[in-house]
Structures are given as C-alpha cells and as structure tokens.
N, C-alpha and C positions, 0 to 999 in steps of 0.2 A: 375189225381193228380200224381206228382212226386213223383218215388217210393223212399222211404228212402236207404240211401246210407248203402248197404248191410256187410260194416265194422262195423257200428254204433254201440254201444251198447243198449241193451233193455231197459227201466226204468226199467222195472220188468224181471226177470226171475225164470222160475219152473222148477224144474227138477226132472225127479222121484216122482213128490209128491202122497201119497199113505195119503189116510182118511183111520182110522178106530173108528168104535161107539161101546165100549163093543169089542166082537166077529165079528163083523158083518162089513166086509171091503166095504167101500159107497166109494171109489174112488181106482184107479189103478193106479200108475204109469204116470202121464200124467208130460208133459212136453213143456211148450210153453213158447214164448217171448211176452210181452206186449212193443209197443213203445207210443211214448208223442205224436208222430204227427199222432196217427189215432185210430178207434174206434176199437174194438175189442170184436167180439159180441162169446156169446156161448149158440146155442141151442141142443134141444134135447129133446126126450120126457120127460114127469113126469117124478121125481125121480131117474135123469141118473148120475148125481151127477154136473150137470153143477155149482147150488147154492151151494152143498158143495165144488165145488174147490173156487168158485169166496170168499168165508167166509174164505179159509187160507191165503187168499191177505195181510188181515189184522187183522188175526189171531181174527177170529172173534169166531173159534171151539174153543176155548180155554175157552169160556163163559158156553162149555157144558161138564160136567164133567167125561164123560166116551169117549171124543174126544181125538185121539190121531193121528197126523201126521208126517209122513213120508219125507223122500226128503230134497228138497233143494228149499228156496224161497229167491231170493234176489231184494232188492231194494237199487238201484243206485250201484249195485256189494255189497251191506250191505247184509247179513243175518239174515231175520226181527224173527229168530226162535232163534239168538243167547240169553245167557244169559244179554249179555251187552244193547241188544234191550230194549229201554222203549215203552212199549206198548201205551201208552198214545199219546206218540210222532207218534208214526208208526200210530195211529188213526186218527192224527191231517194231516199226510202225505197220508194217503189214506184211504179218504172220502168214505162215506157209503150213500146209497140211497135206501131205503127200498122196498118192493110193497106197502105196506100200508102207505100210507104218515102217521108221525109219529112227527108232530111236538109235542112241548112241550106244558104246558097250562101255556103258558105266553104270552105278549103282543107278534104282529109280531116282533118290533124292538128288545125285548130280546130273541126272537130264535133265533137270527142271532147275538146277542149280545156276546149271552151266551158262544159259545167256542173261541172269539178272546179275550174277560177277563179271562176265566179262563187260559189261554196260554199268558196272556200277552202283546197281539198284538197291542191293544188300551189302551194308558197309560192316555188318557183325553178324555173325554167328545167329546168333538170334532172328536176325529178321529176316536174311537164308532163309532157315529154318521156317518163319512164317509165310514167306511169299512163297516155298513149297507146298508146304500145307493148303494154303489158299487155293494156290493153281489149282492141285490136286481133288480139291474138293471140287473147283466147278468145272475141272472135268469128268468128274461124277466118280473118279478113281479112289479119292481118299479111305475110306473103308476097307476096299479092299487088299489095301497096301499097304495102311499102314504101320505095319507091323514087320514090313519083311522093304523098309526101305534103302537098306545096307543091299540089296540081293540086284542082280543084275537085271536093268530095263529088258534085257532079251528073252530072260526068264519068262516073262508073263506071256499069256495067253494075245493071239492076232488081234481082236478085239479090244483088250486093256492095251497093246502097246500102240493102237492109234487115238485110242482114250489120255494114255501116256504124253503121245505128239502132240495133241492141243494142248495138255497142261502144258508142254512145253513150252508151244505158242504163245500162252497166254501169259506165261510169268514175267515176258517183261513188258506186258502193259501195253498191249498193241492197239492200234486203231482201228484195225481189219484183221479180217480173219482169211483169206483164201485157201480153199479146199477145191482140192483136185484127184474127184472118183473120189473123197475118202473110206467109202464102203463097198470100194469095188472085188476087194478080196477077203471079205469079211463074210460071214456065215449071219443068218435073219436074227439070231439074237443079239448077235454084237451090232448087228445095221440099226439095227430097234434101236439100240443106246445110244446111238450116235447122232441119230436122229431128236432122237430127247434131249442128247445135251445140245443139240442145233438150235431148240425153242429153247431153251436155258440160255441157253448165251446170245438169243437177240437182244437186241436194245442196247443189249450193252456195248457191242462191236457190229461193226457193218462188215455182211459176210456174204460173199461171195461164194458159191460154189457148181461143178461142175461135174453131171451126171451124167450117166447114158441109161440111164433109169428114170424114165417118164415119170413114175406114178411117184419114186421119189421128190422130185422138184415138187411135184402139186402137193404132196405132204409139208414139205418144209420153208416152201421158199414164198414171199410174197410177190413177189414178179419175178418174171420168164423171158428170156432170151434167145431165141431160136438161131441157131449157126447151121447153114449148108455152104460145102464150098468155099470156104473162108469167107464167106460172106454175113452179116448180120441180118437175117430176112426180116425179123419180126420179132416186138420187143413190147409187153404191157404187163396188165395184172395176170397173173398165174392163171386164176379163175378163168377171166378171158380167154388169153391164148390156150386153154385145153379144151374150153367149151364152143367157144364162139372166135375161132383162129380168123385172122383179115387176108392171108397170104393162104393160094390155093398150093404151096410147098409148104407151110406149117400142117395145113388139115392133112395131106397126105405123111407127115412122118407121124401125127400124132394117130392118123387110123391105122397106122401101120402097113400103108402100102410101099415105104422103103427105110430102111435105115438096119 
C-alpha cells in the first residue's frame, strides 16, 4: 500500500496527552498521529492505558468524574478539549464501538435511525430509510436483516449486533471510527466479519482500534502502537513493530514473555 504522503496532515493528532483518575496517573504523555487512509491499532497488556488514551479521541473520560486530562488532542487541526468544542458534535465526528455490542432495544431500522434524526441528517422518511439501508450495508449487515427490520436490535445474534454498532456508528457520517476490543466477546466467525468490514471501511474513515489480540492488529491495522504502563513505548509500521520491534519491552510482549 502506498505510503501517505509524509507532508500530510493527520486527522487526529495527540500530543503530550497525560490521563489522570483522582491521584492515580492511567496514562503518560503519549503522543501520536492518526491518518483517514489507514488502521491504526494499539495493543498492549491488560490495563496499559491503550483503552484509556483511545476514550480522550472523543472525550469519552469526561463521562467519568474524577478523569482529568492533559495535552493536546486535535481533530482536522480543531482542539476537541476547547471550550468552543460541542461534544455532541465531536461524538457524531468520531464514532465509538464498544466490546460489548451495545445496541439500543429498539427496532434494527431505529438503532441506525436514531443518531442521523437526532442530528438532522434524514429530514424524510425516505432518506431515513436510505441512510439505513446504506449503513447497513457497509456494515456488511444488510442482507441479512433486511427483512426482519421492524424486529428488535437484541434479537440478533453477538456478531450482527456489533456488525449492528458500527452501522450505527456510521449513519451519521463520521470521521473516525474508534473501536474498543470490538471482537473481544465475539466467537472466530463473527471476528472474521469484523475484520472484513475493518479493510471495508478503510479509506474511508480513520480507525482506530484496540486489541489484546496481537495477530489481530497485524491483520488489520497499518501501524502499531505499543502501550505498557500507561506509557506509549513504541509506535511504527505494523510490519515493523512485530518483526523487527526497536524497544527491548515491545520484543518481550510480542514474544510473549509478559502480557
């Protein structure tokens, strides 16, 4: 794949950003570029703070009340931490994808409904109806659902309702994608899917996502992220950090002497 032109600007960029909970500092200083035309994975053992940097994307610590962060996060050169930021919007800009699929208990056509009405996106009936359809197809769901849209998102199977969540993600037109474990509770067929619609939906969205599945990252993602310790050890091409790691703490989690 051709490498992005090394001018470029990032969609996202972090700088310095530092978590802390109460007393208790869950992330250090890390600083990385996210771009639109590639995956961008970050693993690492349990509780290295991968999940808590991938939550200030879109300021998702802000939900927990003793979170307080540091640094510098920008999207399209915006600063999503400003006061002028509406969070609402920065949510609708960069989509959220849970472990636990998480849809709503409403029909499948109103989880996917539900954030391009309250945003405005579908002003009739009609185009509702096709920015459903849309979602649904790229996230690889439509087929099998479409037939039984009226029936409740909880209905489906663990696999379609995180297949579900990104459609939902995606309906209102987001800039990022961030995923978090989304195949952590999913069985090897539905992981396989999700991974499919992962290379489906580069390019088109800059995606973020966070594994504790090694061999996943180097399936889907074009660069790598290594988090120990709330720290950010080590950050390049995928390729690289599994073959040829620069950090004698990368080579040991990737040969598997901890994590």
């Amino acid at each position: 794949m051709a490498e992005p032109n090394a001018g470029r600007t990032p969609k996202m960029r972090a700088q310095d950003v530092s978590v802390f909970y109460g007393d208790k500092q869950a992330l250090k200083d890390v600083s990385i570029d996210i771009h639109d035309d590639r995956v961008t994975a970050f693993i690492g053992p349990s509780g290295c703070g991968k999940s808590t940097f991938l939550r200030t994307l879109n300021r998702m610590n802000d939900t927990i009340p003793s979170a307080r962060v540091t640094g510098h996060i920008e999207l399209d050169a915006e600063d999503i931490n400003s006061p002028d930021m509406d969070v609402v919007q920065l949510r609708a800009r960069v989509g959220m994808v849970f472990q636990k699929p998480n849809p709503f208990p409403k029909s499948i056509f109103e989880n996917v409904a539900y954030g391009p009405r309250i945003h405005g996106l579908g002003n009739s009936k009609t185009e509702l109806a096709e920015i459903v359809e849309k979602s649904l197809k790229r996230a690889g769901l439509w087929d099998e659902v479409k037939d039984r849209l009226g029936e409740s998102g909880i209905s489906l199977s663990g696999g379609q309702q995180q297949r579900l969540c990104i459609a939902r993600a995606i309906a209102v037109d987001p800039e990022v994608i961030l995923m978090d474990e989304p195949c952590s509770a999913l069985d090897p067929i539905a992981t396989a899917k999700i991974e499919e619609l992962i290379h489906e939906l580069r390019g088109r969205y800059a995606i973020a996502i966070v594994t504790h599945n090694m061999q996943q990252a180097a399936r889907v993602s074009q660069r790598t992220a290594f988090f120990h310790l709330g720290e950010m050890i080590e950050y390049g091409k995928t390729s690289e950090i599994f073959t040829n790691p620069t950090q004698r703490r990368t080579q040991d989690y990737i040969t598997g002497r901890y994590g």
